[in-house]
Structure formats: structure tokens, C-alpha cells
VMD Tcl script that draws the C-alpha trace (Angstrom):
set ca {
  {-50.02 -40.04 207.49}
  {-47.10 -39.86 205.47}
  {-44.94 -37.45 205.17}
  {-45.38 -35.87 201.53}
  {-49.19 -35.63 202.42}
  {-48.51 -34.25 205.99}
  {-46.83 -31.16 204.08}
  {-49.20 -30.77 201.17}
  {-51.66 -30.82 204.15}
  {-49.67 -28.11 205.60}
  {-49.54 -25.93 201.84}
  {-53.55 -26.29 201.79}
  {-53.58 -24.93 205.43}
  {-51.54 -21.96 203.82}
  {-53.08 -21.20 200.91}
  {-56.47 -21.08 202.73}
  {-55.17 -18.90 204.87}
  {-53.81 -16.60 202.93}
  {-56.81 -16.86 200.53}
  {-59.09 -15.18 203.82}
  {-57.20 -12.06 203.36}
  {-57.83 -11.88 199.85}
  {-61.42 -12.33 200.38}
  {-62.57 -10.04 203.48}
  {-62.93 -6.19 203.34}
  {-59.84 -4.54 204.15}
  {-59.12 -3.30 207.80}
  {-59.70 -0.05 208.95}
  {-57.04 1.57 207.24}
  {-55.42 -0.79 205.06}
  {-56.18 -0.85 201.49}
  {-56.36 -4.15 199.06}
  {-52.85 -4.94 198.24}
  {-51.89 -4.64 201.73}
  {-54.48 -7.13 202.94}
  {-53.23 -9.39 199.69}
  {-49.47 -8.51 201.24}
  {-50.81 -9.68 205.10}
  {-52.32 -13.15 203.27}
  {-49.26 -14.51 201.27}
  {-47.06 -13.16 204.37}
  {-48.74 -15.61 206.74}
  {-48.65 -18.05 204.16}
  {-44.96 -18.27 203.82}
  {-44.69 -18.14 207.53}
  {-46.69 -20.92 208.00}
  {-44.76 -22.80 205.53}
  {-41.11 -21.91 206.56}
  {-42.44 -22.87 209.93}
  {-43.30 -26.53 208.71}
  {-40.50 -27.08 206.37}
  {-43.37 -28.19 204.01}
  {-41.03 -26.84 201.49}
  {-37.34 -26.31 200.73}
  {-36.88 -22.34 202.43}
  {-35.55 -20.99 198.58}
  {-38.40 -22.56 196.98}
  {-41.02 -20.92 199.63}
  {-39.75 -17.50 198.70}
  {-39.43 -18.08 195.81}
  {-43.26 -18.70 195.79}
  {-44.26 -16.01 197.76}
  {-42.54 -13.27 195.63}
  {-44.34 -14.77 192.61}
  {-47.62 -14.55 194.73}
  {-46.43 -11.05 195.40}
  {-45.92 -10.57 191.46}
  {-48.76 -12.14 190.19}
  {-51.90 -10.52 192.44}
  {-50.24 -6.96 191.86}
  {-49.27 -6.32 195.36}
  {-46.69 -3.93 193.84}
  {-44.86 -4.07 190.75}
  {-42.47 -6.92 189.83}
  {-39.73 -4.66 189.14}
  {-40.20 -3.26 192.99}
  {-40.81 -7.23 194.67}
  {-37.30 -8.48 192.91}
  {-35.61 -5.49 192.94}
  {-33.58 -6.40 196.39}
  {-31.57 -9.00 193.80}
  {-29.81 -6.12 192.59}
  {-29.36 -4.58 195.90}
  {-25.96 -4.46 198.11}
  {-27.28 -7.70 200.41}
  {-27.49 -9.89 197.77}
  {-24.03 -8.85 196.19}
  {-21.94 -9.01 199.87}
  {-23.70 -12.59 200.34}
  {-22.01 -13.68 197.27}
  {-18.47 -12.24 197.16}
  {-18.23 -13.10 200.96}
  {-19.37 -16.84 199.96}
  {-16.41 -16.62 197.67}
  {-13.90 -15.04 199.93}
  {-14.96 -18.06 202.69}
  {-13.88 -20.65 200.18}
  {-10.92 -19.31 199.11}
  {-9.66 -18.91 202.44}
  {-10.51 -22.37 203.51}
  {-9.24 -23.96 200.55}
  {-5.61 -22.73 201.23}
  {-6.19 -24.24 204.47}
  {-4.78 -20.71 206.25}
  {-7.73 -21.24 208.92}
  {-6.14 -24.66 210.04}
  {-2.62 -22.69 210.53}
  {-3.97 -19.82 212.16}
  {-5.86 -22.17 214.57}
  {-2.46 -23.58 215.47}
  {-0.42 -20.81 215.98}
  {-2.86 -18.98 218.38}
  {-2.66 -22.71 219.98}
  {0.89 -22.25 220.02}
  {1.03 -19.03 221.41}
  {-0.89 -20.03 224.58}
  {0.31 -21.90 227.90}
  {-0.83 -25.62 227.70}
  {-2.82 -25.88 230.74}
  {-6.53 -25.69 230.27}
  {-7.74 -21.84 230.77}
  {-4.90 -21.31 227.84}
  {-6.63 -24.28 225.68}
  {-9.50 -22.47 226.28}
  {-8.35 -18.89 225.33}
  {-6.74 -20.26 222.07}
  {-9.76 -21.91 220.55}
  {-11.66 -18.42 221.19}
  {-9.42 -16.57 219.68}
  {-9.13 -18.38 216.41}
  {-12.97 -18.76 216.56}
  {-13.23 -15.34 217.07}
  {-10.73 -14.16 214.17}
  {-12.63 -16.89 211.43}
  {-16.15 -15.72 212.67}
  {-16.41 -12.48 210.04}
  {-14.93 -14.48 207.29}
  {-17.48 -17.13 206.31}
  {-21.09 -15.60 206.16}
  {-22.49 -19.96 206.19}
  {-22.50 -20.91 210.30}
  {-23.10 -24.53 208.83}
  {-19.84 -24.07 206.44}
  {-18.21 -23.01 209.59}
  {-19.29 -25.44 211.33}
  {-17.61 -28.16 209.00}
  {-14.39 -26.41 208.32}
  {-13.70 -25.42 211.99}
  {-15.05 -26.94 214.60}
  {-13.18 -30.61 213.31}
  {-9.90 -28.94 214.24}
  {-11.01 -28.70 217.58}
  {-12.62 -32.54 217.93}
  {-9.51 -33.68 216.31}
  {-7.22 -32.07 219.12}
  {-9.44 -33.38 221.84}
  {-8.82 -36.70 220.89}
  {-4.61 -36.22 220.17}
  {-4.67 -34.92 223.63}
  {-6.52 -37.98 225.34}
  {-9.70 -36.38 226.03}
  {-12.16 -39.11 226.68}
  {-15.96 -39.22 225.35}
  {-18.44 -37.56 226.85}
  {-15.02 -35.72 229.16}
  {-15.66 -31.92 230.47}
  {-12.97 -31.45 229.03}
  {-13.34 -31.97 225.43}
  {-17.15 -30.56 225.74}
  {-15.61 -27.13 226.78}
  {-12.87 -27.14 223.85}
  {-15.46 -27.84 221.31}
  {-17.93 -25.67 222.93}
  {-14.83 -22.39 223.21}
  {-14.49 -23.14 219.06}
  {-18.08 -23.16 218.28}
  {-19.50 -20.43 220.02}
  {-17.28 -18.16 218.92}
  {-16.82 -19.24 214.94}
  {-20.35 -19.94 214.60}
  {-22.62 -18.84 217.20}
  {-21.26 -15.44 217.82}
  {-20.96 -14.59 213.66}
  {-23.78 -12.45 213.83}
  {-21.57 -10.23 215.42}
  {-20.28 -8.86 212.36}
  {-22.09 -8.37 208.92}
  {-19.64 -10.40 206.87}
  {-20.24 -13.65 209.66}
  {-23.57 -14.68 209.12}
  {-26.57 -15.49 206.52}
  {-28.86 -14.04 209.70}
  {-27.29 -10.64 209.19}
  {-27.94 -10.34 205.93}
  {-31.86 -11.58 207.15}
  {-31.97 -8.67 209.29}
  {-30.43 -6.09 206.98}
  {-33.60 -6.99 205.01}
  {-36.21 -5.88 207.57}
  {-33.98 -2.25 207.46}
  {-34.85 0.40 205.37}
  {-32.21 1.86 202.58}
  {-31.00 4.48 204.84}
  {-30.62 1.98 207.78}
  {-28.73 -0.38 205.89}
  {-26.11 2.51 205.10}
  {-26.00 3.33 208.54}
  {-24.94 -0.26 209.42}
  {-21.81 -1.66 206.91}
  {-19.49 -3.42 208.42}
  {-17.69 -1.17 210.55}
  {-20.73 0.32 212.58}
  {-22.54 -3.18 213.01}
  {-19.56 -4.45 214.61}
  {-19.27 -1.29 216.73}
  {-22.55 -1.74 217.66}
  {-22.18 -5.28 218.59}
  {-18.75 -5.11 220.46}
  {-19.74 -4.52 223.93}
  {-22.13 -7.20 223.94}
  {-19.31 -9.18 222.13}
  {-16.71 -8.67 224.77}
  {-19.09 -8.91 227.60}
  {-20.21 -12.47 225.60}
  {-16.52 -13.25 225.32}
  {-15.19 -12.52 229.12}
  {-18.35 -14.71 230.48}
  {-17.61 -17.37 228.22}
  {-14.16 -18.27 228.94}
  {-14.93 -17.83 232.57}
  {-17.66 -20.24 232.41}
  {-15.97 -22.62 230.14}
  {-12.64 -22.42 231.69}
  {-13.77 -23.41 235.18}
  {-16.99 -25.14 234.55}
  {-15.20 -28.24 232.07}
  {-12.05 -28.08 232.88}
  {-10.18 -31.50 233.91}
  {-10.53 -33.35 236.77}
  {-8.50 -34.88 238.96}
  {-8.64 -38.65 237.67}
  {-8.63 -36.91 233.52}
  {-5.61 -35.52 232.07}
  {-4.63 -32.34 233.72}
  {-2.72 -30.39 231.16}
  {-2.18 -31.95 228.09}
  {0.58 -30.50 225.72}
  {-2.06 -28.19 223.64}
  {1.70 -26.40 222.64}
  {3.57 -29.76 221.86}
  {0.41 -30.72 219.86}
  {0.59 -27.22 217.64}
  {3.94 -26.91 217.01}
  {3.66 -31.47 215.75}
  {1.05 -29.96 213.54}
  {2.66 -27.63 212.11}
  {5.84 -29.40 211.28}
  {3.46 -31.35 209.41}
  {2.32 -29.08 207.25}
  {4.98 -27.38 206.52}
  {5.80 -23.17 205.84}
  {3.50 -21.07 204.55}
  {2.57 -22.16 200.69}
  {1.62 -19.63 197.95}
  {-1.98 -19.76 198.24}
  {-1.84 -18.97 202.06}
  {0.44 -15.72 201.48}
  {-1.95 -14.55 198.89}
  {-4.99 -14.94 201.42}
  {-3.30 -13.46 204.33}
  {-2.79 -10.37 201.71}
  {-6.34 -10.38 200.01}
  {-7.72 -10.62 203.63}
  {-5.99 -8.31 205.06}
  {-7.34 -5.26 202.27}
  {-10.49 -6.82 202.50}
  {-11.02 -6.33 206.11}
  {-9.20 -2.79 206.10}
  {-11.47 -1.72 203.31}
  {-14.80 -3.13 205.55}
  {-13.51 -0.97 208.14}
  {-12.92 2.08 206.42}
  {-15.86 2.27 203.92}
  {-16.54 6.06 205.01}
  {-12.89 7.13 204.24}
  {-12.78 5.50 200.60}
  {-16.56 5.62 200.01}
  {-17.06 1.78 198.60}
  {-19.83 0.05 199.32}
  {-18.71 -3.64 201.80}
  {-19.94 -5.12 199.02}
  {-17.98 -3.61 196.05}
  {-14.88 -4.21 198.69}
  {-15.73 -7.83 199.11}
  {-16.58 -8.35 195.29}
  {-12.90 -6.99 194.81}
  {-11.42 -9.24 196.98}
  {-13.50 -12.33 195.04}
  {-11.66 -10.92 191.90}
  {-8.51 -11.45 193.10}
  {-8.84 -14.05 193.93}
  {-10.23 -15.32 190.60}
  {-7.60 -13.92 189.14}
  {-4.59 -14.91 191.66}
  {-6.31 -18.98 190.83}
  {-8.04 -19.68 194.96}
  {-10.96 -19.44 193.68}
  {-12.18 -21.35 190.46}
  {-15.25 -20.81 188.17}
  {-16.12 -24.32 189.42}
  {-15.98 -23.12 193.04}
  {-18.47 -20.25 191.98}
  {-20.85 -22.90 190.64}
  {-20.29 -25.25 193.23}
  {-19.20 -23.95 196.73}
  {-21.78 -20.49 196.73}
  {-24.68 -21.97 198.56}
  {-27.22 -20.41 196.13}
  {-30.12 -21.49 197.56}
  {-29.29 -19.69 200.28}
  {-28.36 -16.50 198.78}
  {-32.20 -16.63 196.89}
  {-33.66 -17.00 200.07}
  {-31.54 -14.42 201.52}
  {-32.80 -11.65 198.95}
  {-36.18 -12.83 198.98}
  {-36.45 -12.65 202.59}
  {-35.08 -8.56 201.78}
  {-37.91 -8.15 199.13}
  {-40.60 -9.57 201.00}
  {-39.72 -7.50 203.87}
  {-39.28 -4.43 202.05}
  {-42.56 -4.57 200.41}
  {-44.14 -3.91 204.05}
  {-43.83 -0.58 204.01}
  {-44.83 0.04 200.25}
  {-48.27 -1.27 201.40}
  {-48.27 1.14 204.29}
  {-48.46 -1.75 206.46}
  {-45.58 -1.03 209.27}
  {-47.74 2.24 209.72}
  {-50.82 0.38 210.20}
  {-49.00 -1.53 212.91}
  {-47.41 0.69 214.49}
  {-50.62 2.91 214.37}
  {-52.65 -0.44 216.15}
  {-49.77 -1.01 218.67}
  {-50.12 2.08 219.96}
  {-51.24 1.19 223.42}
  {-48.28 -1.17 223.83}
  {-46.17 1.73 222.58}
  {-47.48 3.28 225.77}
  {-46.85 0.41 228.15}
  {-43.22 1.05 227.08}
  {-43.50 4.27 226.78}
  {-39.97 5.89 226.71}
  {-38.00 2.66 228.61}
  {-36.09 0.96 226.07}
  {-34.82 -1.24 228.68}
  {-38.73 -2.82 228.52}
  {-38.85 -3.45 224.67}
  {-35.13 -5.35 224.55}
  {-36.36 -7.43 227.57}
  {-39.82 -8.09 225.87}
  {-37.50 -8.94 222.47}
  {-34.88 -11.16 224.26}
  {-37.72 -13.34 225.88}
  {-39.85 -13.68 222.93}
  {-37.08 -14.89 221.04}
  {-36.14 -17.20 223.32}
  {-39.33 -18.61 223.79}
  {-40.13 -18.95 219.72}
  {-36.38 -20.35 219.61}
  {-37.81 -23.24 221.99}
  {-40.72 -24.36 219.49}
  {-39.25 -22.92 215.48}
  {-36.21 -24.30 213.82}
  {-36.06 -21.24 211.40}
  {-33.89 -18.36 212.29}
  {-35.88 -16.17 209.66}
  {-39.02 -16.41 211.80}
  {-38.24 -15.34 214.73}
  {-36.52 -12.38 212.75}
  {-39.58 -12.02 210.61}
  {-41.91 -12.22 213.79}
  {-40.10 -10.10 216.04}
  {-39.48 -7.20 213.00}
  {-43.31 -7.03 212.91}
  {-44.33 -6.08 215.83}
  {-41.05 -4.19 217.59}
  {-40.17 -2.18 214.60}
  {-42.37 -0.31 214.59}
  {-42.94 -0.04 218.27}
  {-39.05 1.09 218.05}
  {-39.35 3.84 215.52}
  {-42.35 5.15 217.37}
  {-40.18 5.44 220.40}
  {-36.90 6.84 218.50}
  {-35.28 3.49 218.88}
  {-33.40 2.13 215.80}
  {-34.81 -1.06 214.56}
  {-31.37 -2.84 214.25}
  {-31.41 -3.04 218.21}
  {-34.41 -5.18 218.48}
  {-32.98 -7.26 215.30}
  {-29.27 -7.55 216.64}
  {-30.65 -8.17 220.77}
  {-33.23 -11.37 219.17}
  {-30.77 -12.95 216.92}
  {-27.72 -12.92 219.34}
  {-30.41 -14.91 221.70}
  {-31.79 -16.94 219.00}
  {-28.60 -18.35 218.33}
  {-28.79 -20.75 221.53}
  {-28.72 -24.78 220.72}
  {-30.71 -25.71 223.95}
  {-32.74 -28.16 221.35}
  {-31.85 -30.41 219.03}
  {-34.57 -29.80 216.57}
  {-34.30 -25.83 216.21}
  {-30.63 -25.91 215.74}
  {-29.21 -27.30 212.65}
  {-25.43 -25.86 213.01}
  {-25.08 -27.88 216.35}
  {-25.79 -31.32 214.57}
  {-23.61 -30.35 211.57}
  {-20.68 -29.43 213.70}
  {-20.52 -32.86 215.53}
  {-21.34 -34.86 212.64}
  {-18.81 -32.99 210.53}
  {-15.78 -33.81 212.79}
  {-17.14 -37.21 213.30}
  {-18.21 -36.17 216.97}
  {-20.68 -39.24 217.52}
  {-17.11 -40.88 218.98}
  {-16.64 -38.47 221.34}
  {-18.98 -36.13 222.50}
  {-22.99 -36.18 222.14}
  {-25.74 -33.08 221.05}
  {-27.00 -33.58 225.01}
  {-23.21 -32.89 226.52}
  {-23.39 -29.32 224.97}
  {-27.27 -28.80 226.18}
  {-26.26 -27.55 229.43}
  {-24.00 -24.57 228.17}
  {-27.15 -23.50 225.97}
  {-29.30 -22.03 228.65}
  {-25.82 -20.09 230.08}
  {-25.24 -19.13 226.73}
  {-28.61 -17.43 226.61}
  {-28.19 -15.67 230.22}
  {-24.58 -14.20 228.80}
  {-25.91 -12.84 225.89}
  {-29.01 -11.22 227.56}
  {-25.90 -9.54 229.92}
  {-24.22 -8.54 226.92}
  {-27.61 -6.85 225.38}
  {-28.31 -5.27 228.93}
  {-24.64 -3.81 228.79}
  {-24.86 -2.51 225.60}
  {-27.59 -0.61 225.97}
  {-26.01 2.79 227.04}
  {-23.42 2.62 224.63}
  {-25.95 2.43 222.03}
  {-27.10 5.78 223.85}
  {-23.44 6.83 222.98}
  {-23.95 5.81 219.28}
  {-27.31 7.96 218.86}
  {-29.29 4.69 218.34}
  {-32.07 5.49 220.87}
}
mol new
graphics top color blue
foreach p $ca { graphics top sphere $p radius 0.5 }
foreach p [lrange $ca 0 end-1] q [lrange $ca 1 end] { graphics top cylinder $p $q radius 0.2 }
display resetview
């Protein structure tokens, strides 16, 4: 069976579906539109699951669905395109591109190289640290992946690192983890944050801007952080018949002469950057929204010339920013059909298992999302999945729902497969990695990956205590 007709096999299995729920008597409880609502919701599930259609044009569907059989009104099912999601996604696409086009992230990679001794722990260090500092500044982890995880192939090969080498797996591994990977640590760092601020309700989302979602992930980021240089550090590091210490500072400071002092464009984005992220911090002191402090920062640099009107047309990845705010409306609509109180009113008994250990639910959440992260390439269903049945489990309990959100995503982010992870491929293809180093060399870190971050989540669990969150 070919392809096209596997996937319009795949949107007949859907519609069907979805048409059962239009057709049967509602549930005890449920009304009409809410059984319309659980029909078209499985549908685009089922869908995003098969990749029987491009992810922007599936939601774009199943808001129209939404629209069209009156499952509330259309100005309610598109309304999250005017909401603050939709307008930080864009402005933070912008400020990405700017930044990058300057080529300040190349410098700032070098100096931090610079900075640190040249035997292998410091090699290590550096490329966290740089990975760390671009993570909050490019929302796309596959734009990340080709702007900064090439700087670190390219210095495994000036410094003699062979193919395949422990070595060169651990450098690329310290750069990608923590530009990519680890960018749902902040709001501004990754498309899946915005995802999740979606399946939060209006007061939620002002509860977590920039400066409390990054409080709230910062122990499990430094716990993360700690395990992961210890790991990489010892685990790759040379042996005795590869290149000891290469000359990571010799190699910085050759770069640098290369490219010269700081140009124009870079002093302008140091500046811009540098209000932007002060103003993210320190949203409840001024009273700006992130995303009227980010949309200011675009403007400048419209204005300053880093950022072009062909940029906006070009570089914004607007597929994904449609998706993005569908994902928010489709989500939101839940609880206009009364639907997360029909669950949580049905998962009542596993309320009970649980009953007041919240230590129970994030251990249920970590696993599930591991396991679904084994068999579903999409990030958004194991989001989707995992908002349906523990949020309202969580509220029921007095848990906030952005700890079952923030524990699955920061475990769903593992690359153990090649087929669920996307950014992986992108990031050795985009530094032309083929030549030296291979999807399976990195497999191994994967499943440590996932036991650090479930140590992180475990860790952070009291000082979300401290934070009021449960």
C-alpha cells in the first residue's frame, strides 16, 4: 500500500471515529457538544499520531470541525490567536533570528571556550554553559539545533577527535542537551512550552511568565546540569591511545582572531538582549506582559535593521506558530464543554489511589511519558494525553497542573529512538555529523538522560512545596 493511501486510510479511521461520538447518546453527564468536542479530539489525535497530515494543517482542521458543528462559538475556538502564547511565539521567533544572524551565539560559544582550562572536564563545562545561556533565546529546538550544535561538530574535528570517538560524542552531546533538550526549562526556549501553557487556564498562565516557570524549573535544572557534566565528563572523556587534551583554548582564541571584534550588529544584540531578559524577569515590577516585552525587543530590532520584513516572512516558522495556538484553543475548549469536570468526576477512584501523595502522580506522569515517548514521535501528544487525565486528577488533589506538564515534557525530551525524535537527526545532519559521529553513538546517553531528569523532578518536588504549587 502506498503511502498517500496508507494516510487517507488513516483520515477515514478518524473521521469514523470521531463520527461515533457524534452519533451515540451522550454519557452520563456530558451534554452534546461535549461528546461532539470528545469525537473531533480523538480524531486529531489519531491523526497527529500518524502524521497522515502536516501537524498545522490537522489543527487547522479540527478547529474548523470545532467551528462548524457548534461545539462553541467561533469567536471562543480562535480566540487563543489573539492571546499572549501566540504573540511571545512570534516576537521570540524574531528575537532568535536576529541574534543568530549577527552571529553573537558563535562568539559567545568561544569565549566561554576560552575562559575554560583545555583539558576535557573544562571542554565539557564550556559547551554547557553556552548551551545553557542560548537555550531561552530561540523558542525552535530544531532552529537550535542547526545554529548551535555545528559549532560544536566543527571543534571536534579542529581538535582531532576521531568518528565515532567518546570524545567527540560527549562534546556534542554537553551542547545539545543543554541548547536544545533542556529549553523547556524556560518559557522563551521551547515551542513545547508554549504547548503546555495551552492546557493552563488564564489564571495559570499568569501565574507562570517567564520568571516563575524558570523558578519552578531551576532545581530540576541544576540537579539536570550537575549529573550531566558528571556523566559526560567521565563517561566520554579520552582515552589513553585518543588525544588527551586538545587545545579547546588555542582553538577559541584562532577563532576569534578570525572573526574579528565585536561588529555593530553584535553590540546592538548584546543590548536588546540584555532589556529583554531583564524585562522577562521582572514582569511583576513593571507590569508588561513577556510578550509585550519580547514584541518590544522585535521592534528594535526592526528598527535598529537585524531583523528584516523578509526575515518576518521568511525565518518565523508559521506553521508552527498555527499549530501552537491551535493546540491552546483546542485545549481550552475542554473546559467550556465541562469536560475536565466530567473527568475528573470519573477518575475519582484513581484520585483515591493517590490520594494526597503527590510523589505517586509525578511518578505515574514521568513513566507514562516515557513509555508513549518510546512508540509517538509528537511531543503534543504525550502533552495532550497526559493533560487529560492528570489535570484534573491534580486540581482535585490541590496540585497545580503545570507540575504534571513541566515533570512529562522534561522526560519526553529523551532521543533514545530515532523515529520519535526529530531534533536529534536535524542536529547531526545540520553540522554534517554523518562524518563523524552516528544517531546510535548518542543512544546510550538517552536512557541516563531520562534517569537525571526523573532525579531532577524527584528533587524538585519540595521546593515546589516552597512555591505553594501543591
Amino acid at each position: 500500500m502506498s503511502m498517500n493511501k496508507k494516510k487517507g486510510m488513516i483520515l477515514i479511521i478518524a473521521i469514523a471515529i470521531a463520527a461515533i461520538f457524534f452519533m451515540i447518546s451522550p454519557f452520563k453527564g456530558l451534554e452534546a457538544p461535549a461528546m461532539r468536542y470528545m469525537g473531533i479530539f480523538i480524531g486529531m489525535i489519531i491523526i497527529l499520531i500518524a502524521n497522515a497530515l502536516p501537524d498545522a494543517v490537522t489543527i487547522i482542521l479540527a478547529l474548523t470541525a470545532l467551528t462548524v458543528f457548534r461545539v462553541d462559538t467561533q469567536a471562543a475556538i480562535w480566540s487563543s490567536f489573539g492571546g499572549t502564547v501566540v504573540w511571545l511565539m512570534i516576537p521570540a521567533f524574531a528575537i532568535g533570528t536576529a541574534v543568530a544572524k549577527t552571529g553573537l551565539l558563535s562568539r559567545m560559544a568561544l569565549w566561554i571556550l576560552k575562559a575554560f582550562p583545555s583539558k576535557y572536564g573544562g571542554q565539557i563545562l564550556a559547551q554547557m554553559i553556552s548551551g545553557i545561556i542560548m537555550s531561552p533565546l530561540i523558542p525552535s529546538q530544531n532552529a537550535k539545533a542547526t545554529i548551535v550544535t555545528p559549532y560544536a561538530l566543527s571543534m571536534c574535528r579542529e581538535l582531532g577527535y576521531k568518528k565515532s570517538s567518546k570524545p567527540a560524542v560527549g562534546i556534542f552531546l554537553a551542547m545539545y542537551t543543554t541548547a536544545v533538550t533542556l529549553g523547556v526549562c524556560f518559557l522563551s526556549g521551547s515551542i513545547n512550552s508554549f504547548v503546555i501553557q495551552g492546557f493552563l487556564t488564564d489564571a495559570q498562565k499568569a501565574q507562570f511568565g517567564w520568571g516563575n516557570w524558570f523558578l519552578g524549573a531551576l532545581p530540576s535544572l541544576v540537579v539536570i546540569l550537575v549529573l550531566l557534566y558528571l556523566y559526560l565528563s567521565r563517561a566520554y572523556q579520552p582515552g589513553k591511545d585518543e588525544i588527551s587534551f586538545s587545545d579547546s583554548q588555542e582553538y577559541a582564541r584562532k577563532r576569534l582572531a578570525e572573526i574579528g571584534p565585536l561588529s555593530k550588529d553584535e553590540k546592538v544584540a548584546i543590548v536588546v538582549l540584555a532589556f529583554t531578559l531583564i524585562g522577562w524577569m521582572t514582569t511583576k515590577i513593571h507590569g508588561l506582559d513577556a510578550s509585550m516585552v519580547a514584541m518590544l525587543a522585535m521592534i528594535a530590532f526592526f528598527v535598529l535593521g537585524q531583523f528584516t520584513m523578509t526575515d518576518f516572512q521568511s525565518k518565523i516558522p508559521w506553521s508552527a506558530v498555527v499549530f501552537v495556538g491551535g493546540i491552546n484553543a483546542v485545549a481550552g475548549i475542554l473546559s467550556a464543554v465541562g469536560l475536565n469536570k466530567w473527568i475528573a468526576l470519573n477518575l475519582q477512584p484513581l484520585t483515591n489511589l493517590f490520594t494526597t501523595n503527590v510523589i505517586l502522580v509525578i511518578i505515574a506522569v514521568c513513566v507514562l511519558a516515557f513509555l508513549m515517548r518510546m512508540a509517538i514521535l509528537s511531543f503534543v501528544v504525550v502533552t495532550a494525553v497526559v493533560a487529560t487525565i492528570f489535570t484534573p486528577i491534580c486540581v482535585a488533589m490541590g496540585i497545580s497542573p503545570w507540575i504534571p506538564l513541566y515533570a512529562q515534557i522534561i522526560i519526553a525530551m529523551n532521543w533514545s529512538l530515532s523515529f520519535t525524535n526529530s531534533q536529534m537527526i536535524t542536529a547531526l545532519a545540520a553540522g554534517g555529523g554523518s562524518d563523524l559521529l552516528e544517531y546510535r553513538d548518542t543512544q546510550k546517553a538517552s536512557y541516563v538522560y531520562s534517569a537525571i531528569a526523573f532525579a531532577g523532578i524527584l528533587v524538585s518536588i519540595p521546593f515546589w512545596k516552597m512555591m505553594g504549587l501543591w
